[in-house]
KELUMGU-440364 format. One line per 10 residues: number of its first residue (from 1); their letters; for each residue x, y, z of N, C-alpha, C, O, CB. Coordinates in nm, 4 decimals. Atoms other than C-alpha are relative to their C-alpha. Glycine has a CB too. Layout:
N
NUM = a = X Y Z X Y Z X Y Z X Y Z X Y Z ~ ...
This chain:
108
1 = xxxxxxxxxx = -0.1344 -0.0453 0.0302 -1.3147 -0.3996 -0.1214 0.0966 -0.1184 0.0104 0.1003 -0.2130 0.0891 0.0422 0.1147 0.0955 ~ -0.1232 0.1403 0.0307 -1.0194 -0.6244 -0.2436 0.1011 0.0064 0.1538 0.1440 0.1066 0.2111 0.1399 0.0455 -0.1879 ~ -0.1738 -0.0196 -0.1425 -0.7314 -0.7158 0.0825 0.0731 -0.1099 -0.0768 0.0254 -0.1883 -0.1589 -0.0232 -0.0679 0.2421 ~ -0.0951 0.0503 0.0885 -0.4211 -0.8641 -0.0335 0.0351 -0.0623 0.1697 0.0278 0.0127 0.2670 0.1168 0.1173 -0.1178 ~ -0.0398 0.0415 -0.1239 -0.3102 -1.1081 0.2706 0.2032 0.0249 -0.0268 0.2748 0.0776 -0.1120 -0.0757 -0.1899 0.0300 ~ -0.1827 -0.0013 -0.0322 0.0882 -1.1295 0.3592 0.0213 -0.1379 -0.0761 0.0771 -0.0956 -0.1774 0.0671 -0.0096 0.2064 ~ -0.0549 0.0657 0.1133 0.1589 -1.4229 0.1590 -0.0494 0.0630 -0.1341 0.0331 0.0369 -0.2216 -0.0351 -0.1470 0.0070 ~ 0.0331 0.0077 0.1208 -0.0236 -1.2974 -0.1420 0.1042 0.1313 -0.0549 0.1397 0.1642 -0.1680 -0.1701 0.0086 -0.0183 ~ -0.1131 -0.1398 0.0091 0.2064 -1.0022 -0.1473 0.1258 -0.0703 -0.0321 0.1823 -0.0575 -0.1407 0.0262 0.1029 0.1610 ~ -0.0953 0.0500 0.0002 0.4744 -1.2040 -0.0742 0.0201 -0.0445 -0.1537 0.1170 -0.0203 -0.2256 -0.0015 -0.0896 0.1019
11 = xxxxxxxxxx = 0.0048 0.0947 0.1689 0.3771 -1.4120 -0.4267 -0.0052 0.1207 -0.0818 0.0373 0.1052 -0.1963 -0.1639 -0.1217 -0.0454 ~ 0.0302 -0.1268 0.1278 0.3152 -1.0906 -0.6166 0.1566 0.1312 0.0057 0.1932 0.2089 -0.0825 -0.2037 0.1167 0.0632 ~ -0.1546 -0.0246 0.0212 0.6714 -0.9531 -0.5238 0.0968 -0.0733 -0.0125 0.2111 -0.0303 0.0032 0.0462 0.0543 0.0747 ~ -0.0789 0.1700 0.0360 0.8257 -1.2988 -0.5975 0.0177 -0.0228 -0.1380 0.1113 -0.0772 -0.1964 -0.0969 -0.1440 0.0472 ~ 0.0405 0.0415 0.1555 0.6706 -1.2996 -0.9462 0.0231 0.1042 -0.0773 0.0035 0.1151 -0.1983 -0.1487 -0.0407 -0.0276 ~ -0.0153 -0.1744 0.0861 0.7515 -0.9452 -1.0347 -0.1006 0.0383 -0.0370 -0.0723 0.1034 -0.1375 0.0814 0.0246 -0.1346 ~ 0.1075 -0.0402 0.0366 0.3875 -0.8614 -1.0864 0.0292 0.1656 0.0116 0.0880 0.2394 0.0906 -0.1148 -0.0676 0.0834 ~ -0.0103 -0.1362 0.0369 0.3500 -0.5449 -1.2392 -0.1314 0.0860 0.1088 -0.2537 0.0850 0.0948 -0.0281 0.0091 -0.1893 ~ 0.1243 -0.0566 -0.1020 0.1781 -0.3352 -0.9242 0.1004 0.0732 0.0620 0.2230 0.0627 0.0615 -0.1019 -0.1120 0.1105 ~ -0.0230 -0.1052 -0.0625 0.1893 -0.0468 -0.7224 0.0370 -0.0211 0.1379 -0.0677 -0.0810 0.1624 -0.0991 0.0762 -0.0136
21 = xxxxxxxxxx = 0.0210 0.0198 -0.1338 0.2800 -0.0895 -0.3136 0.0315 0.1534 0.0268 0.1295 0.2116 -0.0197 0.0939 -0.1220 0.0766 ~ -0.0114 -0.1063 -0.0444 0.2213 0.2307 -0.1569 -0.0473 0.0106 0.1612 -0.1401 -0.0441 0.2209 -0.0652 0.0777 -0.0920 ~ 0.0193 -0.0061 -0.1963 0.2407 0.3250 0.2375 -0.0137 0.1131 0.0170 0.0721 0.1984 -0.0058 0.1253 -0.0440 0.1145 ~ 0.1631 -0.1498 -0.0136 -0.0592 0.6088 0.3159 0.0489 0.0688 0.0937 -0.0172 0.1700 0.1169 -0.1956 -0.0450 0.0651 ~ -0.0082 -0.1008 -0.1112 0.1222 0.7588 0.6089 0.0889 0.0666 -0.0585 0.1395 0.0485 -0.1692 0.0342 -0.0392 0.1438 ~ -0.0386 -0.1240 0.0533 0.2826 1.0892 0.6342 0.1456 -0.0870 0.0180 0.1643 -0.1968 0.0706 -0.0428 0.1668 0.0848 ~ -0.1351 0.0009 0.0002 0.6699 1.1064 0.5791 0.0668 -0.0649 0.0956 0.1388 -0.1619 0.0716 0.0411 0.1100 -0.0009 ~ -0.1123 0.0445 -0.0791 0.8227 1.0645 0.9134 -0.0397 -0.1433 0.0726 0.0351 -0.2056 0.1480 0.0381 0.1180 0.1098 ~ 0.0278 0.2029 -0.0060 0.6376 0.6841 0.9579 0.0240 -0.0818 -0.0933 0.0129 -0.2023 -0.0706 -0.1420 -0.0568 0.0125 ~ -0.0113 0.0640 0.1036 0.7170 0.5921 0.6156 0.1471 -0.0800 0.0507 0.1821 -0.1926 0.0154 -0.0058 0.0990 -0.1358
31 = xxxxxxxxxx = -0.1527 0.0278 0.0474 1.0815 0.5658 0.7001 -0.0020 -0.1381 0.1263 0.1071 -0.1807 0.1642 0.1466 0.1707 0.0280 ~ 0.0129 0.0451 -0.1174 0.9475 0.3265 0.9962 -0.0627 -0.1669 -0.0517 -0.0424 -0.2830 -0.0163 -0.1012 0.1114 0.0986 ~ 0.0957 0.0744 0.0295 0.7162 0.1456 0.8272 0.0368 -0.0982 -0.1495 0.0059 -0.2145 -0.1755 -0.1222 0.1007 -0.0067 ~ -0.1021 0.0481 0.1314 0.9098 0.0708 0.4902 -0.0013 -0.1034 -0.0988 0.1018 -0.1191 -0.1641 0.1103 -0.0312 0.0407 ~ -0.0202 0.1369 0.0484 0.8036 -0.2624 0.3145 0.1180 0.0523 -0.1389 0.1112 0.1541 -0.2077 -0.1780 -0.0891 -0.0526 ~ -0.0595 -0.0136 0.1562 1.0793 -0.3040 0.0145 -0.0931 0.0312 -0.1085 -0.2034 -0.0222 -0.1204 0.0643 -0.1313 -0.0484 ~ 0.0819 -0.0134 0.1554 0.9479 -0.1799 -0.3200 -0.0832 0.1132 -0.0047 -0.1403 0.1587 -0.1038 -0.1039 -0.1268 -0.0382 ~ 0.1667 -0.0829 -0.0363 0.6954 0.0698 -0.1401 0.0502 0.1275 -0.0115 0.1574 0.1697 0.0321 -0.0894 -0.0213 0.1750 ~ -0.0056 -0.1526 0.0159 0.6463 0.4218 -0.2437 -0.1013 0.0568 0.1463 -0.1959 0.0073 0.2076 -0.0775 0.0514 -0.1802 ~ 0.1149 -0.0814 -0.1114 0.4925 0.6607 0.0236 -0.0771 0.1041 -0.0832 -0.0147 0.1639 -0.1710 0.0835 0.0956 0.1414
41 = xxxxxxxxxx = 0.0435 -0.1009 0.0488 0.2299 0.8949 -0.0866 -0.1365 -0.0033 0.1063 -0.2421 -0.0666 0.1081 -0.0125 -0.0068 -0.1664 ~ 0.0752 -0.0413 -0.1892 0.0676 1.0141 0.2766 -0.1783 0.0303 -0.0858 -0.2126 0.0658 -0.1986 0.1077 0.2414 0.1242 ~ 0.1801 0.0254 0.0520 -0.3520 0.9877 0.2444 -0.0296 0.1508 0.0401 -0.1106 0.2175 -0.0242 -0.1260 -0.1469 0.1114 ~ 0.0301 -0.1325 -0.0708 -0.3356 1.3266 0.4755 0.0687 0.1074 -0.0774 0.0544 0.2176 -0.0244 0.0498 0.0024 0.1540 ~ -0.0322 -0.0562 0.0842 -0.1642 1.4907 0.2043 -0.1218 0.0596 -0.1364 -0.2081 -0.0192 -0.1750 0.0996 -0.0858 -0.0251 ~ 0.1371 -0.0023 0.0514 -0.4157 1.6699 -0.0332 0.0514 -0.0914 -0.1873 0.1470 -0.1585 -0.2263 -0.0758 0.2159 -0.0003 ~ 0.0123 0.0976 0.1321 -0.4745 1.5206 -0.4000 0.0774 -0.1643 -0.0041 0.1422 -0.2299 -0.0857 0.0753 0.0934 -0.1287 ~ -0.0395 0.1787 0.0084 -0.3982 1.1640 -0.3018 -0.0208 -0.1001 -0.1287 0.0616 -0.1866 -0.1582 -0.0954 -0.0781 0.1095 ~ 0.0707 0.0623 0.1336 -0.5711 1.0175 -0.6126 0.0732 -0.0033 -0.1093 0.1205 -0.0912 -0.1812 -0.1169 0.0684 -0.0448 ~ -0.0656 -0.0092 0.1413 -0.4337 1.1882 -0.8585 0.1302 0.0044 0.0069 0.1906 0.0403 -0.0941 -0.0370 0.1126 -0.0787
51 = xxxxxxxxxx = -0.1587 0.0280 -0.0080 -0.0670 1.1278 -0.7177 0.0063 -0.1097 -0.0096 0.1130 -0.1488 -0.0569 0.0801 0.0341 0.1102 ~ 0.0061 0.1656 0.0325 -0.1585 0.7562 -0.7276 -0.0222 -0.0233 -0.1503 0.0438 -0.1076 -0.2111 -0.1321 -0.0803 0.0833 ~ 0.0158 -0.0138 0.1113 -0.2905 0.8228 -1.0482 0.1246 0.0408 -0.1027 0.1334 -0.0341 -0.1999 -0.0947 0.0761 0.0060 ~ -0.1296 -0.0494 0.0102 0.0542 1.0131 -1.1544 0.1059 -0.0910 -0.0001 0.1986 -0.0922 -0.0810 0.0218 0.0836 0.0935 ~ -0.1530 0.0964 0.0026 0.2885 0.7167 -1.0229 -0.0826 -0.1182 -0.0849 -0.0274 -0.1569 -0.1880 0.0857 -0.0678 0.1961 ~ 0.0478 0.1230 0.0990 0.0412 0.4207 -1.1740 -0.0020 -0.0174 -0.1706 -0.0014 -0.1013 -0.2607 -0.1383 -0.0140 0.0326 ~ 0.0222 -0.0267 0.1831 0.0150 0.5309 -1.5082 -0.1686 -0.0101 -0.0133 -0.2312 0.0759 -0.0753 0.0914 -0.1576 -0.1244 ~ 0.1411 0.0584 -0.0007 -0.3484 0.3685 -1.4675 -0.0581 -0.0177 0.0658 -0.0146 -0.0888 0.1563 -0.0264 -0.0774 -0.0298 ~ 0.1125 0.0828 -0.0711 -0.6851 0.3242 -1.3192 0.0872 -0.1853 0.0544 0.1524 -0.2262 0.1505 -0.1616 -0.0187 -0.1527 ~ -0.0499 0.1529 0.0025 -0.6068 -0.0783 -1.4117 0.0915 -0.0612 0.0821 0.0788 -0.1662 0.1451 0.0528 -0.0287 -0.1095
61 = xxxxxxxxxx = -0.1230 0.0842 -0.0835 -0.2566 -0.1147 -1.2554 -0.0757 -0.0616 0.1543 -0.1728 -0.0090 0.2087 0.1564 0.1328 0.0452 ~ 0.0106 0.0252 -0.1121 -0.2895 -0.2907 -0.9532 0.0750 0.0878 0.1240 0.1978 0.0945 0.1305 0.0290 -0.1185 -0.0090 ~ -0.0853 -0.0662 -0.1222 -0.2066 -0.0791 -0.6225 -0.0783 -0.0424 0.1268 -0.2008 -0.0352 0.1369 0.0117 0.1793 -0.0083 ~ -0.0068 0.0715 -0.0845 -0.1930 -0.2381 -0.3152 0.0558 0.1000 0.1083 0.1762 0.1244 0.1148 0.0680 -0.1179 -0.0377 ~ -0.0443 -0.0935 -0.0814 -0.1811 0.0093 -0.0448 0.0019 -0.0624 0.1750 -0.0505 -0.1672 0.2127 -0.1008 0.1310 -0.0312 ~ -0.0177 0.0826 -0.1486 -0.0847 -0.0354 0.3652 0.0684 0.0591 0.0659 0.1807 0.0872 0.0241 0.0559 -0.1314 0.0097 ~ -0.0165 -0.0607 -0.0595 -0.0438 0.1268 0.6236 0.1332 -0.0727 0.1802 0.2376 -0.1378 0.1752 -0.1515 0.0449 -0.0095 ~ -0.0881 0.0212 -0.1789 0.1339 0.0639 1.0528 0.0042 -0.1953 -0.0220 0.0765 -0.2914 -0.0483 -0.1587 0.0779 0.2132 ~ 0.1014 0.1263 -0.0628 -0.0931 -0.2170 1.1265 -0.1231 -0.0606 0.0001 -0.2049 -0.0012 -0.0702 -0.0132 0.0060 0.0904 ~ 0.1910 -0.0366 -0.0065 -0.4438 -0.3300 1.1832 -0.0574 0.0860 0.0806 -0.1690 0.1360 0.0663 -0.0913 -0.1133 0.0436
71 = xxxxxxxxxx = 0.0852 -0.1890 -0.0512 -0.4859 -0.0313 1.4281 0.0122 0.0901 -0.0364 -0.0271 0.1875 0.0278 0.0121 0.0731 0.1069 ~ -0.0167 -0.0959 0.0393 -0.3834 0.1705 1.2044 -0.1448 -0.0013 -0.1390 -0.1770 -0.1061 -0.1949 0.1656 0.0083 -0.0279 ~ 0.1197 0.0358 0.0985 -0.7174 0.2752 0.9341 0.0494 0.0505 -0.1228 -0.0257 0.0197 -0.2153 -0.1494 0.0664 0.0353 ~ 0.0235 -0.0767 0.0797 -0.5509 0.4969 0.6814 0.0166 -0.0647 -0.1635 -0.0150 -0.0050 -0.2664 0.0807 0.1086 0.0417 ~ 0.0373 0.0822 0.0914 -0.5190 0.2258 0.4354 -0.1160 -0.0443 -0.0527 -0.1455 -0.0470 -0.1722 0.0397 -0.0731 0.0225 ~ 0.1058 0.0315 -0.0150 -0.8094 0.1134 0.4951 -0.0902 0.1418 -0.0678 -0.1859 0.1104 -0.1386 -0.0114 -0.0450 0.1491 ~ 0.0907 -0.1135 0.0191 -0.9707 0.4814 0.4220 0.0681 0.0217 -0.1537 -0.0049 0.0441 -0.2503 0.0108 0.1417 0.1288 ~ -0.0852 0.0129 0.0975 -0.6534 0.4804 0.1564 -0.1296 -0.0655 -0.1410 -0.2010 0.0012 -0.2158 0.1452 -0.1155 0.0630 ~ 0.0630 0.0901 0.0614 -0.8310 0.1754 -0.0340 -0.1547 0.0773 -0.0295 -0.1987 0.0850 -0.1443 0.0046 -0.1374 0.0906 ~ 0.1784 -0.0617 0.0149 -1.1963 0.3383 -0.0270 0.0175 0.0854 -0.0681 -0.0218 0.0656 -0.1831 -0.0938 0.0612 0.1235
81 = xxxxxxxxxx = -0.0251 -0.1240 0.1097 -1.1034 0.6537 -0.1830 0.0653 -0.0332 -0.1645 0.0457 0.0340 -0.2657 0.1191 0.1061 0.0786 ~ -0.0354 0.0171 0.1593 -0.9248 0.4842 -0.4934 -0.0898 -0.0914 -0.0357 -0.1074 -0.0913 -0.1575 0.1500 -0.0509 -0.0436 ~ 0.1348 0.0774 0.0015 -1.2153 0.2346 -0.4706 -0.1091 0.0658 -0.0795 -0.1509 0.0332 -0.1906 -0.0539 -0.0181 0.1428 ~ 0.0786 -0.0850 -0.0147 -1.4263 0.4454 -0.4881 -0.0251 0.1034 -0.1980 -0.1192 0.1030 -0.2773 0.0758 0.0853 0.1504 ~ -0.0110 -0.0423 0.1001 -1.2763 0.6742 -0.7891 0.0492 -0.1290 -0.1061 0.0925 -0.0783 -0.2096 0.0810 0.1158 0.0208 ~ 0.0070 0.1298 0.1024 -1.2308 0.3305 -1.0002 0.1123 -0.0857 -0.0357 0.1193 -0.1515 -0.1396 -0.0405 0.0411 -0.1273 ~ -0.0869 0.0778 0.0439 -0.9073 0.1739 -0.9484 -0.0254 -0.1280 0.0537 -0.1084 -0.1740 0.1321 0.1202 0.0457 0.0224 ~ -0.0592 0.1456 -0.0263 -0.7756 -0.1454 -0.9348 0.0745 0.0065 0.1123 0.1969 0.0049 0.0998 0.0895 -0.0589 -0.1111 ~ -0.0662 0.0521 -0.1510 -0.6860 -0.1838 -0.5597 -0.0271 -0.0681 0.0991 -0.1465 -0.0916 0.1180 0.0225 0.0694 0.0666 ~ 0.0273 0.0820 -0.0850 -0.6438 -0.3861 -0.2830 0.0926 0.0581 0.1286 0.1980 0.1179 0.1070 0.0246 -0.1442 -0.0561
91 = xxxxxxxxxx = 0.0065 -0.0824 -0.1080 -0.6185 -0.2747 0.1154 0.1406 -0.1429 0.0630 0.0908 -0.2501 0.0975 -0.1999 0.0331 0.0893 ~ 0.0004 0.1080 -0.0588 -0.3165 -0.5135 0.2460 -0.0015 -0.0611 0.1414 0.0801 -0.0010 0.2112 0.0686 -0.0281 -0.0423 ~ 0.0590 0.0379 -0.1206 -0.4274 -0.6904 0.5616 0.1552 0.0357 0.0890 0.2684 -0.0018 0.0583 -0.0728 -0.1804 -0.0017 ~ -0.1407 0.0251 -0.1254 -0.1647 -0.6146 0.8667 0.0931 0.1245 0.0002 0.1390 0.1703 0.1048 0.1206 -0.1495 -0.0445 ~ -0.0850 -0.0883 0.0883 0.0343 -0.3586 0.6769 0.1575 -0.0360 0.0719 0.1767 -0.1542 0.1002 -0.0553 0.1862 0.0097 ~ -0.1384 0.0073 -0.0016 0.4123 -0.3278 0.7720 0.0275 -0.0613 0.1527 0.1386 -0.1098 0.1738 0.0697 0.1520 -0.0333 ~ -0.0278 0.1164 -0.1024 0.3894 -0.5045 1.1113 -0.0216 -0.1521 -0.0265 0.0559 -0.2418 0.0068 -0.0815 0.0247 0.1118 ~ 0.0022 0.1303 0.0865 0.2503 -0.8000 0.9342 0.1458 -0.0905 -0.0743 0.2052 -0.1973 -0.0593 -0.0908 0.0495 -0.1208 ~ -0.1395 0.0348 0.0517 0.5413 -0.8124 0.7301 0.0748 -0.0307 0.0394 0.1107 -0.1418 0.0006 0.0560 0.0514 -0.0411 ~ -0.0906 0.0194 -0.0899 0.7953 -0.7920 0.9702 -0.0023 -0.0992 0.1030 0.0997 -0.1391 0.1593 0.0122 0.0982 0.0480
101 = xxxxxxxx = 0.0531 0.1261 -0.0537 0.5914 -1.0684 1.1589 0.0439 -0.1055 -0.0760 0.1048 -0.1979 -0.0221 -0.1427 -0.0049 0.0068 ~ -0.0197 0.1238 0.0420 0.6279 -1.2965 0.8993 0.1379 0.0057 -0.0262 0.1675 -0.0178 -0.1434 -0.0838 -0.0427 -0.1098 ~ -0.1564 0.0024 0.0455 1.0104 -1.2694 0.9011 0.0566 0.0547 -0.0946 0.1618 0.0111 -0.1413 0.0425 -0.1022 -0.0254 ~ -0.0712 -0.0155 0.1499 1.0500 -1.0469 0.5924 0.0325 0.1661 0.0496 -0.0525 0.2340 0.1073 -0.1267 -0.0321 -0.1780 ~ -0.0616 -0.1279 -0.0622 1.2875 -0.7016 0.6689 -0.0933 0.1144 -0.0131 -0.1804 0.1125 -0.1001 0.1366 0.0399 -0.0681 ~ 0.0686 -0.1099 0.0752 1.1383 -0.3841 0.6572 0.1308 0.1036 -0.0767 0.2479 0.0808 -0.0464 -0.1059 0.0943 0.1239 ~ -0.0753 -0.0402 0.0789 1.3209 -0.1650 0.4350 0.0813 0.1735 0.0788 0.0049 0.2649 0.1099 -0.0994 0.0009 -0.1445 ~ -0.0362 -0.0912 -0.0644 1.5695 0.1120 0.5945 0.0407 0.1791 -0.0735 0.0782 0.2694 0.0013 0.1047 -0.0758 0.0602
């Protein structure tokens, strides 16, 4: 399975790359967890797939999903399930503590 590190993110929202960022937890961590740009669509929610499927337009697009942290898995389980059914994704390493590590806001 593809991981997208914290700079490569960084470069792929720099460049305007045409991609998905989505954050797998339910509602009331999204607003916590927030990277700019990022849609929430909770993994514990049922038809996850085909709501990713719904906002991507495409298998192809790139979606780049991410969750708390690295103790957090649901990205991680996130990534496997669209893996799995045949998209184009990548799990990103750290998720929204990462971010905020490397000095970049989280979104309010």
């Amino acid at each position: 399975m593809k991981t997208v590190t914290t700079e490569r993110l960084k470069t792929l929202k720099a460049e305007n790359k045409d991609f998905l960022l989505v954050n797998t937890l339910d509602a009331k961590h999204f607003a916590q967890t927030r990277i700019p740009d990022s849609i929430n669509i909770p993994l514990s929610q049922g038809g996850f797939t085909d709501k990713v499927l719904n906002t991507a337009g495409s298998k192809q697009k790139l979606v780049v999903v991410y969750c708390a942290s690295d103790d957090c898995d649901s990205s991680t389980k996130a990534a496997k399930e669209l893996d799995d059914a045949g998209f184009n994704v990548a799990d990103y390493e750290g998720g929204a503590a990462a971010w905020k590590a490397s000095g970049e806001p989280l979104a309010v």
